[in-house]
C-alpha positions in Angstrom: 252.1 85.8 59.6 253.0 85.7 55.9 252.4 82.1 55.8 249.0 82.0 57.9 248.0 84.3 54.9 248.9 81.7 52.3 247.1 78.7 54.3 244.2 80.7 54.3 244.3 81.9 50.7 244.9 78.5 49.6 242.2 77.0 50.9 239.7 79.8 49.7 241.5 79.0 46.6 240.4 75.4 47.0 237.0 76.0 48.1 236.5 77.6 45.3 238.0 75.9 42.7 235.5 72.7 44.1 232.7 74.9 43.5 233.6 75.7 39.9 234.4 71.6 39.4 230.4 71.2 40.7 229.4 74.1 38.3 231.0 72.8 35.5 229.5 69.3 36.5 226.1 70.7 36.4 226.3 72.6 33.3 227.6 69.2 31.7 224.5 67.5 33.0 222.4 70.1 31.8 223.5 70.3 28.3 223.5 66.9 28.2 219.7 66.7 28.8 219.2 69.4 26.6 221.1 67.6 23.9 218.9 64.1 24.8 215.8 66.2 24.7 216.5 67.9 21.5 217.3 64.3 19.8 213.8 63.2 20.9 212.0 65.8 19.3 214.5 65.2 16.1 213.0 61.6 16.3 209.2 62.0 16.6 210.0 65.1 13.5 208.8 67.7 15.6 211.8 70.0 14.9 214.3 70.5 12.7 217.6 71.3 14.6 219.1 73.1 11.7 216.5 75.0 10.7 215.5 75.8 13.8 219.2 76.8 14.8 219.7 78.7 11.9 216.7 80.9 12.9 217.7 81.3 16.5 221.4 82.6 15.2 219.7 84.9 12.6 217.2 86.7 14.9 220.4 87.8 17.1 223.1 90.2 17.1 226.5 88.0 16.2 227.6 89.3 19.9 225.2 87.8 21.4 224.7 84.2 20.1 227.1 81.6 22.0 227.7 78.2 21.5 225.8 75.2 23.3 223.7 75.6 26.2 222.1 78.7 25.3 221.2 77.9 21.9 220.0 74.4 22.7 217.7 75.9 25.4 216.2 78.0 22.9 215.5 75.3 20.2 214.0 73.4 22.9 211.9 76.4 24.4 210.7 76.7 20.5 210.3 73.2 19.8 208.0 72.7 23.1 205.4 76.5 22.9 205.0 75.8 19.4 202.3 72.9 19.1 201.0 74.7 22.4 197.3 75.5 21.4 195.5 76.6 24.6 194.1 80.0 25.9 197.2 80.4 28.3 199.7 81.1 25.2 201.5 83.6 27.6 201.4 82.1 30.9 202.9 78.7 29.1 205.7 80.6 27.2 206.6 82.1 30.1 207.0 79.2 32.2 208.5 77.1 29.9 211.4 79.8 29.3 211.7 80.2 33.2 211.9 76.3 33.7 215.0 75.8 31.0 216.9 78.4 31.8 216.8 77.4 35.4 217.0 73.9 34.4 220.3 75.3 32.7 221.5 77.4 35.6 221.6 73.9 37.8 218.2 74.8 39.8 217.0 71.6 39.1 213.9 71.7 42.2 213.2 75.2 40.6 212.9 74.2 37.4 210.6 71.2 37.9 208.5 72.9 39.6 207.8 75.7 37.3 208.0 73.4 34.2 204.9 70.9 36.4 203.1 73.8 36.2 203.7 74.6 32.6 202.7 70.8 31.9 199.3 71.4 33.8 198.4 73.6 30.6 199.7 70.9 28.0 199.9 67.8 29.2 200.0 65.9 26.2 203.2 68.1 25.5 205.6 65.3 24.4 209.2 67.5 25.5 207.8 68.9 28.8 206.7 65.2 29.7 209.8 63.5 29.1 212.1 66.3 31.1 209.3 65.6 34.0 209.6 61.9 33.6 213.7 61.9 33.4 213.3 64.4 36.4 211.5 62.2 38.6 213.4 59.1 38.0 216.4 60.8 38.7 215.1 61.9 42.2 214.0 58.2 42.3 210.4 59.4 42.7 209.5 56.7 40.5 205.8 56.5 40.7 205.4 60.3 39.0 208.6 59.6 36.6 206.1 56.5 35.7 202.9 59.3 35.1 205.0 61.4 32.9 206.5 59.0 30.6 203.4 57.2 30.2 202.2 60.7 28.7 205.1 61.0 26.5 204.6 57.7 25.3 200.8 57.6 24.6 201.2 61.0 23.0 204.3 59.5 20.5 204.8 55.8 20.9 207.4 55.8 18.4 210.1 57.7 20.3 212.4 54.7 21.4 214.3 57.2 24.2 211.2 56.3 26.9 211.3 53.1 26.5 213.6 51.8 29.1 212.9 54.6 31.6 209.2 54.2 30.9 209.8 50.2 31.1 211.7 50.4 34.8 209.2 52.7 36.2 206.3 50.5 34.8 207.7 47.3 36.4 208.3 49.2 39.6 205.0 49.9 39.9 203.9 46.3 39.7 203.1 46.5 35.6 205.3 43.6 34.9 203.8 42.5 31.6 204.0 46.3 30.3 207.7 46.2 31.8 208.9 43.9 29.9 207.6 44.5 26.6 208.9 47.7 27.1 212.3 46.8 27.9 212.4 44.1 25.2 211.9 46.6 23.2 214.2 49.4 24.4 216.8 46.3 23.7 215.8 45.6 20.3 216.0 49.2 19.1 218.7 50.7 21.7 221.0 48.1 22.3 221.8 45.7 25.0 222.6 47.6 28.7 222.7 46.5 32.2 219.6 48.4 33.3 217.7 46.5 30.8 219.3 43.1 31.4 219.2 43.4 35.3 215.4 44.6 35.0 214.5 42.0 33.4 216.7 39.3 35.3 214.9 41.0 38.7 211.5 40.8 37.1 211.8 36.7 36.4 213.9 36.4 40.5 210.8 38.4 42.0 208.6 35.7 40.5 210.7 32.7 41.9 212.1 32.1 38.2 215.6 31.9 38.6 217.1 29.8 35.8 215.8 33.0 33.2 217.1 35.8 36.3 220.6 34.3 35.9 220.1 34.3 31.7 219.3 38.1 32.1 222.1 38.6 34.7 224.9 37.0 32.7 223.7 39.3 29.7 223.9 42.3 32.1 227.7 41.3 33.1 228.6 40.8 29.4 228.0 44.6 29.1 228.9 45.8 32.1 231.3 43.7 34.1 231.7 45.4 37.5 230.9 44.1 41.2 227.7 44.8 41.3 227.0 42.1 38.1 229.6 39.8 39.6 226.9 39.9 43.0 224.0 39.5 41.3 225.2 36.7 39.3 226.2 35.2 42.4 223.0 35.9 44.4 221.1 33.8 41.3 223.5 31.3 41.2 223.5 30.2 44.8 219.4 30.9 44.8 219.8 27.7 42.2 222.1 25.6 44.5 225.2 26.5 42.1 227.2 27.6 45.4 230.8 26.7 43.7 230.1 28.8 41.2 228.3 31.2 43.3 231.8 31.3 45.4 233.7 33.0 42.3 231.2 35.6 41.7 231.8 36.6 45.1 235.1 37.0 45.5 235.3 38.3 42.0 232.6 41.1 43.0 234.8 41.6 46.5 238.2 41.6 44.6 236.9 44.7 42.3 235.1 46.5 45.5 236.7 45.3 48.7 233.8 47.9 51.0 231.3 45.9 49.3 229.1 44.8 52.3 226.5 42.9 50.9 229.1 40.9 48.5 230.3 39.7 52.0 227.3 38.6 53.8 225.9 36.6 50.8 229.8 35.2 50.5 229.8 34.3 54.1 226.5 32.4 53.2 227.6 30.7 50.6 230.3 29.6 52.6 228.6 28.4 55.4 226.0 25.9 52.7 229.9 24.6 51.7 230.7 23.7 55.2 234.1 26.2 55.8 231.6 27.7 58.8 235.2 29.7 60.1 235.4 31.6 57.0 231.9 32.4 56.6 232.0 33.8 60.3 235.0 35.9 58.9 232.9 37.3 55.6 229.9 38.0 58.1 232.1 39.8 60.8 233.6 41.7 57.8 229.9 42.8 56.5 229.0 43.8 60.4 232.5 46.3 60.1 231.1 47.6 56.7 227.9 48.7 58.3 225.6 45.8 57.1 223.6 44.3 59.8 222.9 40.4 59.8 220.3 38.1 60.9 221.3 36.5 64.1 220.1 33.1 64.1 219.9 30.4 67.4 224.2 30.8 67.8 224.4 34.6 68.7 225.2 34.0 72.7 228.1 31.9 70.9 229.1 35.2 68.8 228.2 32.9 65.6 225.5 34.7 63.1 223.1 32.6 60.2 222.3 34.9 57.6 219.0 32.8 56.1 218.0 32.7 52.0 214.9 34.3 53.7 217.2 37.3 54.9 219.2 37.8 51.5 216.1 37.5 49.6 214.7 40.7 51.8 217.8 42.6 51.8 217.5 42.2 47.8 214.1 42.4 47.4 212.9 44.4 50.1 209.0 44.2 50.9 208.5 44.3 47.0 207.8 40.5 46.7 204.8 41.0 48.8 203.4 44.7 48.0 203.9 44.1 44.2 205.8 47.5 44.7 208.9 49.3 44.1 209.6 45.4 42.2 212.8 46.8 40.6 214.2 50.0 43.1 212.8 48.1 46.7 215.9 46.5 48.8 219.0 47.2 47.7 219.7 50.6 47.3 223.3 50.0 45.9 221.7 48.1 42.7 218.5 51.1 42.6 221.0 53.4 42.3 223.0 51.5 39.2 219.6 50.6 37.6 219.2 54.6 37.3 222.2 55.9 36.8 222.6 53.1 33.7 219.0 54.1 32.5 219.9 57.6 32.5 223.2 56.7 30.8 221.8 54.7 27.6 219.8 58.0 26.6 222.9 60.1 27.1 222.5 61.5 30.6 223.9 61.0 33.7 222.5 61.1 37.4 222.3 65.1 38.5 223.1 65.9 42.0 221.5 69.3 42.2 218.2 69.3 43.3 217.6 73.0 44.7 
């Protein structure tokens, strides 16, 4: 009986300590953004975070002034109601305050929602546009991260932190020209990153210009070497005939992630343009047992599978190459999820999970 009562006390014990481990997650996040959005009004000289600090810990009671989130919310909440000049002055203060704190507390749904409707009163609000935009693109609701940035960025040009977020969402929604100056210069003023790198190597593959993909891919490997360079180097490499050298990238993308589906099937057909047919059967049957399906050419009734450049292409692409949408996030959803989650990164954030 005694130890029945352990067991379960344990695993409440557990349960719970996994919940604190997501709260504490969250309230990283969270300060995070707060941190990211509080540099971006530093930047355009919209606030002064000492001076505005300063004013937050005099107008309270020592007991009641903390450290971090709280006080950054508040120099935020400041920064954003004070250039507000509409008839709402009341409604808007409101809803921003209700927004951050829940954007704070982890409700991230919640807070967008609230916070939307505060931008509805000010949308030429730089601060309340950019938490929309990163939002959005978080979600991977690209299309309104792309309407909210755009607003930041016509409202303050200058601030270099939408760039490549603005940049990726513009090119996914077919504004490759805008894209790319964008990202240029996101590089130029933010530094090198794989997001930038990979969106513009995806930008020159979608338009058949592969030689300048694999120039931007090898850049995006340089600063992040991980499978997911080591496949899209590969993928460029055997679009261009290179298949020897295609071969390495492969197996180097499958030696750091063995689960790595996709890595097999376009390894099985660089194999089979090589002529070692048995082992590209092998790679394909190994992409089938990771859950990727293949395109089963004239052989199947034999149990032998052709995965076409027509077939890799789609899986990468998706139907981006002929709706001119989604160009960077459409296909694979491994490499839409990396593009983000770097993006995010290179302003100081990280993907959140909570979405409530």
């Amino acid at each position: 009986m005694l130890e029945n009562r352990l067991l379960r006390f344990a695993e409440r014990l557990e349960r719970g300590l996994e919940l604190l481990l997501n709260q504490s997650r969250v309230a990283l996040a969270d300060h995070a953004l707060l941190e990211t959005l509080i540099s971006l009004l530093e930047e355009t000289g919209k606030i002064d975070r000492k001076k505005l600090n300063g004013l937050w810990r005099d107008a309270l009671p020592a007991d009641e002034t903390s450290e971090g989130e709280q006080s950054d919310v508040e120099i935020l909440r400041a920064s954003i109601v004070e250039k507000y000049q509409g008839a709402d002055a009341e409604v808007f203060i409101a809803l921003v305050g209700e927004g951050l704190e829940l954007q704070a507390q982890g409700k991230l749904g919640r807070a967008r929602r609230v916070l939307e409707r505060a931008a509805a009163l000010a949308p030429d609000n730089v601060g309340l546009n950019f938490i929309l935009g990163v939002q959005f693109f978080n979600e991977g609701k690209i299309t309104l991260a792309h309407a909210y940035l755009q607003r930041a960025y016509y409202v303050q040009p200058a601030t270099t932190q939408t760039y490549l977020m603005l940049g990726i969402a513009s090119g996914d929604e077919g504004k490759v020209e805008q894209s790319r100056q964008l990202v240029n210069a996101a590089i130029q003023q933010r530094g090198s990153s794989f997001a930038a790198h990979y969106a513009l190597g995806r930008l020159a593959a979608i338009e058949g210009n592969w030689r300048d993909a694999l120039v931007q891919f090898k850049q995006a490997l340089a600063v992040k070497p991980c499978a997911e360079t080591h496949y899209v180097m590969s993928f460029a490499l055997a679009q261009l005939g290179r298949f020897r050298t295609a071969l390495r990238h492969s197996n180097k993308a499958i030696e750091l992630d063995e689960n790595y589906a996709a890595a097999f099937q376009l390894l099985g057909y660089i194999q089979e343009r090589l002529g070692e047919s048995k082992r590209a059967q092998a790679a394909w049957a190994t992409a089938r047992a990771l859950g990727l399906g293949s395109t089963v050419g004239r052989g199947a009734k034999h149990h032998q599978v052709d995965v076409s450049s027509e077939s890799l292409l789609h899986a990468f692409f998706g139907a981006a190459r002929h709706r001119q949408k989604r160009l960077l996030t459409g296909g694979d959803e491994r490499l839409a999820n990396l593009l983000r989650e770097d993006a995010l990164e290179q302003v100081g954030l990280r993907m959140l999970t909570a979405a409530r």
